[in-house]
N, C-alpha and C positions, 0 to 999 in steps of 0.2 A: 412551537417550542424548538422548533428545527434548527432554525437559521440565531435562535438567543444562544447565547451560552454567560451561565450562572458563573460570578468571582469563585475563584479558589476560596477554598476553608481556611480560618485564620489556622496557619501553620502550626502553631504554640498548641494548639489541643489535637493536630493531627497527632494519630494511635491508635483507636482498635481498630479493629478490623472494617466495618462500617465505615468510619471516618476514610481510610486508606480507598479502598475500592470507590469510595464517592469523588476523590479527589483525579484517581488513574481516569475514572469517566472524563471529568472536567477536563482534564489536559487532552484526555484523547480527540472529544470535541473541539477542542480551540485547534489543534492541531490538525485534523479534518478541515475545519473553517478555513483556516490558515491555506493548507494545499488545494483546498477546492475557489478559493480566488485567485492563487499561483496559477493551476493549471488552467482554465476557464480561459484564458488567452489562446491557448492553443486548442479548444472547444473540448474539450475531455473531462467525464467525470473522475473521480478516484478510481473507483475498482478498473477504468479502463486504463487511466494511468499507471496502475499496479501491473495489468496485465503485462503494457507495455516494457515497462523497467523491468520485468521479470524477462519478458524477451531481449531486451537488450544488454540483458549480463548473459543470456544462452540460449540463442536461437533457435525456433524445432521444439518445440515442447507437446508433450502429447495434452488432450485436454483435462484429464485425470491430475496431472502433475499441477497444472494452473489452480486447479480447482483447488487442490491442497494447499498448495504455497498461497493462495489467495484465504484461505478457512472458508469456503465457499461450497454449495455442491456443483458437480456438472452441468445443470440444466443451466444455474446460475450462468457459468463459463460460457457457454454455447449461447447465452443471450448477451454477454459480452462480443466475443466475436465474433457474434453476428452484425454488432455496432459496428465494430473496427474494419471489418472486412467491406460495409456499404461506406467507407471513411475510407475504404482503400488503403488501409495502415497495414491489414494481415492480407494472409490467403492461408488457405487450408490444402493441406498438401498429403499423402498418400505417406506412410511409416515404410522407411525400408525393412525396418525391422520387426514390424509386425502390422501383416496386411489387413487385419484386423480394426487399425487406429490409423488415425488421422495427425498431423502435425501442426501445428500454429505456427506457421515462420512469417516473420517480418517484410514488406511488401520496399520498395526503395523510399519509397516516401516515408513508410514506419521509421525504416533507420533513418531518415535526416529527421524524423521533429525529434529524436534524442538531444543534436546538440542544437535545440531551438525551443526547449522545453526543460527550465528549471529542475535540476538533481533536489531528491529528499535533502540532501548535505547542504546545501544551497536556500532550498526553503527553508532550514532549520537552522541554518545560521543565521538568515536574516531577523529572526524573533528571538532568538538566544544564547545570544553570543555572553553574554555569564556565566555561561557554564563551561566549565575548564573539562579540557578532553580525558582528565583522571575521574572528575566525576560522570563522565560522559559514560567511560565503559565502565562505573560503576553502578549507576542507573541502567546500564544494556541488562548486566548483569540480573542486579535484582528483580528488575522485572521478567526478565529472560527465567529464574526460581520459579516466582509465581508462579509464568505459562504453565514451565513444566509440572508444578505442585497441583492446577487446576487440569491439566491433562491428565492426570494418575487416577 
C-alpha cells in the first residue's frame, strides 16, 4: 500500500472530522510520493533530504535539534547521519559550546547538492501551481492550528 495512494474524498461531503484528517493523509502521501521521485535523482530518501535543507538554512545543528525539527527521535537522527556522513554529505564535528554534544555540519559536497537538488518550493510548484499564494499562507495557517491543537 506504500507506493498507491488512494483519490481525494469527493470535496462536497469533506467536514467532520474523520473526513478532514482522512484527506490531510491523502495529500500528505501524494506529497511524499511527489518529493520522493523529485529527490531520488540525487539518491536521497526524504528524512535525509529534510535533514539536509534543515542544514542548509543553518549550518551546525546539534543532533537533538534535527531530531525535533524533523518529529523524529535521536536514535532515528543518528541513523540518518550515519547515511549522509558514508554519502560524504555531513561530518560530525565537536560543540564549541558544549563539549558534551556533537554538531552535524555540512561537508562541501553537502552544500553543492543544495543548488543541484529541487527546493520543497520548486517541487510544490510543479504539482500545484492553482493555488494562489493567499490561499497558500492560508492553508500554512490552518494546518499550522491543527499541529498546534494536536500538540496541547
Amino acid at each position: 500500500m506504500d507506493g498507491e495512494i488512494c483519490d481525494l474524498p469527493n470535496l462536497d461531503t469533506v467536514g467532520s472530522v474523520p473526513e478532514i484528517f482522512q484527506l490531510v493523509d491523502t495529500v500528505a502521501k501524494k506529497l511524499r510520493q511527489l518529493q520522493r521521485r523529485t529527490i531520488s535523482e540525487a539518491d536521497l530518501t526524504p528524512a535525509q533530504y529534510s535533514v539536509l535543507t534543515l542544514l542548509w538554512g543553518s549550518d551546525g545543528r546539534q543532533f537533538n535539534e534535527l531530531a525535533h525539527a524533523c518529529c523524529c527521535s535521536p536514535s532515528t537522527i543518528t541513523g540518518i547521519v550515519d547515511t549522509l556522513e558514508k554519502k560524504e554529505l555531513v561530518t560530525r564535528q565537536s560543540n564549541p559550546g558544549d563539549r558534551r554534544s556533537l554538531l552535524v555540519t555540512l561537508t562541501e559536497e553537502g552544500k553543492a547538492l543544495e543548488y543541484v537538488t529541487p527546493s520543497l518550493d520548486r517541487i510544490f510548484e510543479s504539482c500545484c501551481a492553482g493555488i494562489r499564494p493567499d490561499e497558500l499562507r492560508q492553508l500554512s495557517e490552518l494546518l499550522g492550528k491543527l499541529n498546534d491543537t494536536l500538540n496541547s
